[in-house]
Structures are given as C-alpha cells and as structure tokens.
N, C-alpha and C positions, 0 to 999 in steps of 0.2 A: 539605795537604788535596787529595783528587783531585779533578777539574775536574768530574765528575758530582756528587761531596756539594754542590759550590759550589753548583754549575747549580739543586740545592733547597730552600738555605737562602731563605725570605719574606724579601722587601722590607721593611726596619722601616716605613714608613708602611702597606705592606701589613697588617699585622700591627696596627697602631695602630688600625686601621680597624675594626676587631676592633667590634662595637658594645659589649660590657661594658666594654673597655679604652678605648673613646671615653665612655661614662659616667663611668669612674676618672678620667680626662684633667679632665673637668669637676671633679670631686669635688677629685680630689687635684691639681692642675697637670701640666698636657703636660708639661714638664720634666721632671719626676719621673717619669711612665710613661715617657716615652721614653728614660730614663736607664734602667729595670729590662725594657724591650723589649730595649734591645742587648745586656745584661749574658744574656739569656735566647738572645739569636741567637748568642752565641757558646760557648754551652753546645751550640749546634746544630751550630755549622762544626765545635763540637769534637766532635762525635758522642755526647753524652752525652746529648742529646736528640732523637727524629724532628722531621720539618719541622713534621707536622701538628699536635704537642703545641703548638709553641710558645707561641701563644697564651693555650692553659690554664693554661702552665707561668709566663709573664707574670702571670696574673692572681693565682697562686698567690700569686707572689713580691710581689706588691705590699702594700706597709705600712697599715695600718686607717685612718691620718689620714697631714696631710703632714709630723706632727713626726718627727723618729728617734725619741722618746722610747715605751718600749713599758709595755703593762699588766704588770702582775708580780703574782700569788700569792704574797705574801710567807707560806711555810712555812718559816719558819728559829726561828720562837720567840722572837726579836725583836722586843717590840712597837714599838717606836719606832726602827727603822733607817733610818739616815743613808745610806748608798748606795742605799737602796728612796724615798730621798723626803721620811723624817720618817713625820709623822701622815697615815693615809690618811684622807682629809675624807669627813665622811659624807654621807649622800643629800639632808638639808638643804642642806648648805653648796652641794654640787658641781649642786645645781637652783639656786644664788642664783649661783652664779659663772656658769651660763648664764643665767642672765637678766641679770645685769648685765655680760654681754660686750659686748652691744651700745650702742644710745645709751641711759642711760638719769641720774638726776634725783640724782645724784652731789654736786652743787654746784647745784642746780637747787630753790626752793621752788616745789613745784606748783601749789598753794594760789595764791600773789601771781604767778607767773611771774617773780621775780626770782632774783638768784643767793643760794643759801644758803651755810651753814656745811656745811664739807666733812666726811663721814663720822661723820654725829649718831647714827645708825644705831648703830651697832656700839662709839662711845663711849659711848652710855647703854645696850648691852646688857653692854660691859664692868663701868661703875659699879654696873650692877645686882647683876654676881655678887661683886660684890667693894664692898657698902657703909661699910666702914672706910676705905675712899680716897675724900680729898675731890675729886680730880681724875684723872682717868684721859687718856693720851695713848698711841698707838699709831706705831711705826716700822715699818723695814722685818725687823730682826732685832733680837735681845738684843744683839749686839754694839753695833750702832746706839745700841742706849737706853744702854750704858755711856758711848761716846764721844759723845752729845748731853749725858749730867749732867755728863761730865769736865769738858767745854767749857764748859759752862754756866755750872760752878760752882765751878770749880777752875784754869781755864787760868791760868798763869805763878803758880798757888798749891800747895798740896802737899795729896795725897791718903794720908792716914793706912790702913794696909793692915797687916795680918799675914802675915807671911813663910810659915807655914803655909799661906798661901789665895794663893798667887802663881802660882796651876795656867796647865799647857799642857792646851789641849782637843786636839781633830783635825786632822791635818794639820802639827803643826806651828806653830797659833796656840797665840801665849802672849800674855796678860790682860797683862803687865807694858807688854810692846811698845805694845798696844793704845792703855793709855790714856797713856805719855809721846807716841804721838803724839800727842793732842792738845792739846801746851804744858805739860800740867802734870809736876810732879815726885814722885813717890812716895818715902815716906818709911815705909819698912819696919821693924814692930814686932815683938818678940819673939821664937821661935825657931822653927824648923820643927814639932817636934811640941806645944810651948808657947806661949802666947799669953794675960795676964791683963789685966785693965781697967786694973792703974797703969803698963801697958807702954803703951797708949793714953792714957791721960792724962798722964804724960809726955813726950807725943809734939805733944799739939795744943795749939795758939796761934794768937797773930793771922793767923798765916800760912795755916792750915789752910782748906783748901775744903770737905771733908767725910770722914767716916769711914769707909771703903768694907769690907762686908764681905762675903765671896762663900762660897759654899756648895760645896765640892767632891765636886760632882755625879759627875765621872768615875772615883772615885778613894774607897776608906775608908781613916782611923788608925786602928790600934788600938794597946793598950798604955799607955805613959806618954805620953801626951796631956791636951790641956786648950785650950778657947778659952774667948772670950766673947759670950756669948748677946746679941743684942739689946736685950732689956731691961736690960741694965747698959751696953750701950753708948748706950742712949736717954740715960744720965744727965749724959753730957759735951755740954758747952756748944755745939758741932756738930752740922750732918744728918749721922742716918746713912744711907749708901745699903746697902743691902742686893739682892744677886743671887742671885736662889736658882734661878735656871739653869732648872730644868725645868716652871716653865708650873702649877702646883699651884697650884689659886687655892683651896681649901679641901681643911682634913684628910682624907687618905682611911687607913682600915683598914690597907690593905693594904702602905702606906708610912710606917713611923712613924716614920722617923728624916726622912722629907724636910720642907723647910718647904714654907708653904705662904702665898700673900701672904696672907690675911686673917688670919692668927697675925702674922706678921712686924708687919706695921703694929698692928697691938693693942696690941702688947712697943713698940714707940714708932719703928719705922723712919720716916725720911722719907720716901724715896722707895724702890720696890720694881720690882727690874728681873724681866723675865723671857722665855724662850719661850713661843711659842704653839702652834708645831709638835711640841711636845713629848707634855709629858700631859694638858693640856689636849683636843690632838688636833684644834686648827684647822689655819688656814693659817700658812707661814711669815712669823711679826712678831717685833716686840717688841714689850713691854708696858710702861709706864709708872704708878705707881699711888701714889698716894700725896698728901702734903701742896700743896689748891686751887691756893697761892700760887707753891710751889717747881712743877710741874706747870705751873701758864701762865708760868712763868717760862720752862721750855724750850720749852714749844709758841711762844712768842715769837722764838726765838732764832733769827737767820738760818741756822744749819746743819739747823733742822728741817724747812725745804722740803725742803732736799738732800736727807733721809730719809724723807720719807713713801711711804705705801706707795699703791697702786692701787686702783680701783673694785671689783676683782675679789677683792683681799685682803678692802675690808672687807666685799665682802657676805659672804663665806666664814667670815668671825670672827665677823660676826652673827650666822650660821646655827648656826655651832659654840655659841654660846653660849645661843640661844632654843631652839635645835632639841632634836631629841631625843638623845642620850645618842652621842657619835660614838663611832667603832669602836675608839681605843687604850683609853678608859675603859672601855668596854663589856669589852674584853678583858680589862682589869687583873682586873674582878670575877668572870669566868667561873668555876666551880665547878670541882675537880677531875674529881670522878664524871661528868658529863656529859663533859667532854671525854674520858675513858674508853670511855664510852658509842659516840660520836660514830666512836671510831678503832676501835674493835671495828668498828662495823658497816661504816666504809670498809674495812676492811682483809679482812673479809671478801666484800663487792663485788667488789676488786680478784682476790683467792684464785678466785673463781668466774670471772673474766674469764680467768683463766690466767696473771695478774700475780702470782709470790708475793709476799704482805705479811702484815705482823706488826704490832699492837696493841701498843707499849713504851711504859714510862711517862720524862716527861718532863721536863728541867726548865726554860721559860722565864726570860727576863731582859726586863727593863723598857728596854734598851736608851737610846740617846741621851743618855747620861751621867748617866742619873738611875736613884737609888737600887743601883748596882754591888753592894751584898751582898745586895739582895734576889731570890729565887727565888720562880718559879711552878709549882708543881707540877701537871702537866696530862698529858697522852699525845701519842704522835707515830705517823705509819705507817710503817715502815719497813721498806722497798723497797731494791735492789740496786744498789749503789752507782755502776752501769755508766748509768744511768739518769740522773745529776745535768745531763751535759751535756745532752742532747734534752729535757729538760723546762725548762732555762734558755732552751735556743731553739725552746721549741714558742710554741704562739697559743693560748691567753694563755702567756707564760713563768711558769716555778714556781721559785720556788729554797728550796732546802732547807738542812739542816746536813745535814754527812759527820761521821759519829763511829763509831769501832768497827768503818771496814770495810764501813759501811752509809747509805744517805741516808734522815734523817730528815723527814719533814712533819708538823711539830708545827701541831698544831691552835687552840692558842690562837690564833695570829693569821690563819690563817682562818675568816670570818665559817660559819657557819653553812650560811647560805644558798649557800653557793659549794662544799657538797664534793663536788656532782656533776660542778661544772666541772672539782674537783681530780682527782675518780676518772676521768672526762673526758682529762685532760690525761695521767695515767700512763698508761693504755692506751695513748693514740695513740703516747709518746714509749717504749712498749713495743713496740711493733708495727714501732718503727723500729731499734732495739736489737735484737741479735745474742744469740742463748741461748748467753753463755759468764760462767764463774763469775768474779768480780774478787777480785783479790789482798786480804787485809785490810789497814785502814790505822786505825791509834789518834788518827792526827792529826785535832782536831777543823776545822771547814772551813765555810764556808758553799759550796752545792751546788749 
C-alpha cells in the first residue's frame, strides 16, 4: 500500500466517534462495533473503499442485535424447518417472551409475595388443550421427555419396542442409543415391516418398565406392513408410552394419518411424549401428557430439574397455546387459490420492477419429520436462480428452493403480511445481481 492511501485511512477511534456508531456501541457493545470498524478500515487500506465512506460503510455492515443469529423469510415451503429454527412463534408468544425476559413472577405468587409453583401458566394452558391427560409436565425437548420416562420408569428394567419403530431422526440420532443411555435395556419385538400385539405380549413380564411406542414421523411403510395401534396395546398389563413426535395435540384435516395426543390417550396410552416446536408451532419443549400419577411421578424425579425449561419457554408455550392461532397451523390450513392469488400478484410487482418472475404452482411439505407423504398444494414465485445467493445474505435473508434451473418462494410459509418485505427483498438482491442467464439445474436444493 503506498504511503499517501495510508496517510488517509481514519483512525478507528476516529471513526467510532462517528455519533451513529457511538449510539450502536451503546446498543450493540463497543467490542462488536469496533470488531466491524477494523474489518471496514481494511476494506480501505485495501482500496475497495474511500476514506470518507468508511463510516457509512461501518454502519452498513453492522448486525440488527448482538446475536449472530439473523431473521430469515423462510420461502422454501417447509413449514416446519429445522435449519430455519423449527416453529416461527407467533406475535403472542414473541410479546410474552419479551415481557418475560426481564424480572418477572416466575416462581413468585404476587397475591401472598411468597414463592410459587413454577410455570402454572403454561401447565394449566397445556391441560386445558389437551383435557384427556390427567397431568401435564413440560421439558426442555421430546427427547428430554423420552429419557425422563426411561429413567423413571424403566432404568435397569426393559423397555418393550418394535423393531419397526427403532427410527434415526437428524443428524444422526438414533432413539435406540438414546434411551440405553439411560440404564435401561430394550427389548426388541417383531420384525421391521411386522409388528402384532402377541409379539408384545410375549415379550412383557415382571421385568418390563413399559411399552414404548413411537410414530415414525420422518419416514412412511407401505406394502406388507402391519403394527399395533394403541388401543390394543392399552390391553397389556404395562404403561404404554407412546411418542408421536410432531406436537398434534388434536386431529387436524389436513393430516390423517398423524396421531394426535388427545386420540392417543383416549386408545389408553399412559403417557404421551411429544414436540412443541413442531406443529403445535410453540417454543422448543417437550411435552408430557398423560396418566396424574405416572406424570408427578417424573415431575418428582431428580433428573427433572436437569430438564426443565426457562421463564422464556414457558411464557412462549402459553402464548402458543391461549393465543391466537400461530403461523405453522395457520399455514398448514391456507387454501390453495389464495396462495395462487397472492403469487400472481407478487410475481407480477416483481415483472413491473424489471425483476422477471413467474406465478408456478407448488407443492409444500409439513417439514420436521412429521407427516413425510403429506403435500400442500399452493403456488411459489419463481425468479432466476442467480439470485438464491443475495437474498440468503440480503436484510432480512430469504431462502428459497432451487428446482428446475429456477429459485422458488413458495408462499405458503410466508405470512401474508410480509410479501412486500419479500417483493422488498428480491428487488434489492436484484439490483445487486448481474443480468446474465444461469445454466439449468434439475437438482432440487434449498436457496
């Protein structure tokens, strides 16, 4: 670098001094502005920016909060994405998680000013939606609530399971690992695609902890297959626990093969595990639901400290559950035609901006392991595939599916109210994109 560019690169305190950037310093921590000050002064020495921008170009660069974590436009058609999050909470919950960030009445009866019972809230708005469980208990995740009843109820005893239901979810968990850590022994019935009630009743004795059956949410059989339903496993001398993975706390239309807890417990389940982040569409928990006795039995249990969850979970699962109608459910019911509707008219916004795009019909997925052969049919906008990158790293970020050569923004899992932000966001991350045609590509992709 020649010794005149040096001579005009700002002093980073000069530069800090900045008074916007001394308001972000406040806001977001000196540390952090002055990590994205230097990253910007050497974008200067390097000559990719004048002296004088700096500043702006600082201010530019600086992140909305002090987490990494950024807002996303989930346009992929995924309602329930696991890399985006899970369930987006809706404007109940996410007004109850800021009021209860701060100090508030938690463990605290306001009334006496003595200490209460922790998270009465959100336990009696569970029992409520779910009146066939005599006891309701909340963890941190589903996995939590397996490895509290294992422990509970099964350590150094054996948990009766079908070899069929011995699923790996994401990442690499597998349910078998899970629950031998906790002491106990699985004892595996019937065959992969076969599974009947005297292959379980065969199976259990004194020995037995309880009957575990799990719903394989990520995953259909078809063909020569066969299990057993609940209600005939209610018949054997054991609880059964039943996992139905995706958080359906009653039947909905749209998903007729998924359980749902208040069916489950009806058929005679003991205890009923579940998500909450799922289709529910709270906060990340588990759920516990089921028989008074068996229920304060784990809530008793020293490993249930280890798991509970935060002040901030439960006002979020309250909210999700009093409030009004959150945004994965909201999505699941959305009508075809409207979202038709919705993408004609973005798609022609975009057309008139100079952005080409296209109104194509669509098909969403319920995402997060639950109901894998069920499809949504709905519409997407579909923009030039050269485009996927700059809208992943615009403000807000957008991520789409690539399919066909083309990046889609399917509509069902953007709310409504947000498609100016979306039309918003393709513009800008057009305006940053190059007019050159992209090669096609068949491989489908999130974008």
């Amino acid at each position: 670098m020649d010794r005149d560019r040096r001579s005009r690169v700002p002093r980073t305190d000069a530069v800090l001094g900045d008074a916007r950037l001394a308001a972000a310093a406040r806001e977001l921590g000196r540390d952090l502005v002055r990590g994205v000050v230097t990253r910007t002064l050497e974008r200067v020495r390097d000559g990719e920016l004048p002296p004088e921008r700096a500043a702006d170009a600082a201010l530019a660069a600086l992140p909305p909060t002090a987490a990494s974590l950024h807002a996303v436009l989930n346009a992929t058609g995924v309602l329930v994405h696991t890399n985006l999050g899970r369930a987006p909470l809706s404007a109940a919950a996410r007004a109850a998680v800021d009021a209860a960030a701060g100090c508030t009445d938690v463990e605290l009866d306001l009334a006496t000013g003595r200490r209460g019972p922790r998270g009465t809230g959100a336990l009696a708005a569970l029992a409520e939606a779910v009146p066939a469980a005599g006891g309701v208990h909340v963890v941190n995740n589903n996995a939590a609530a397996l490895v509290l009843a294992a422990t509970a109820l099964a350590r150094g005893r054996e948990i009766v399971v079908s070899r069929g239901e011995m699923v790996e979810i994401g990442d690499g968990f597998r349910l078998p690992d899970l629950l031998a850590s906790t002491g106990a022994r699985l004892r595996e019935v019937g065959t992969t695609n076969r599974t009947h009630r005297a292959d379980y009743a065969a199976a259990v004795g004194p020995d037995t902890g309880f009957v575990l059956k799990v719903h394989p949410s990520n995953f259909a059989t078809v063909g020569f297959v066969a299990d057993t339903p609940v209600r005939e496993l209610a018949t054997l001398d054991v609880p059964v626990v039943y996992d139905i993975g995706s958080g359906l706390l009653r039947p909905h239309p749209a998903l007729p093969r998924e359980p749902d807890a208040a069916g489950a417990l009806a058929d005679g389940a003991a205890l009923v595990t579940a998500s909450a982040d799922k289709l529910l569409g709270g906060p990340q928990a588990g759920l516990l639901l089921g028989d008074a006795d068996l229920v304060a039995r784990l809530r008793r249990h020293p490993l249930a400290r280890a798991l509970r969850v935060d002040k901030l979970t439960l006002a979020a699962l309250e909210a999700t559950l009093r409030g009004p109608e959150p945004p994965v459910p909201a999505a699941l019911g959305l009508a075809g035609p409207a979202l038709v509707a919705r993408a004609e008219a973005l798609a022609a916004r975009l057309c008139a901006a100079g952005v080409p795009a296209e109104a194509v019909p669509s098909q969403a997925r319920v995402g997060g392991g639950g109901a894998p052969e069920v499809e949504l049919p709905g519409a997407a906008v579909a923009v030039a595939r050269a485009l996927a990158a700059p809208l992943r790293n615009g403000r807000p970020a957008v991520v789409g599916r690539v399919h066909a050569g083309r990046l889609l923004l399917d509509l069902r899992t953007v709310p409504a109210g947000d498609d100016e932000r979306l039309a918003g966001a393709v513009r800008a991350a057009a305006a940053r994109t190059p007019r050159t045609a992209t090669a096609p590509d068949t491989d489908d992709g999130q974008g």
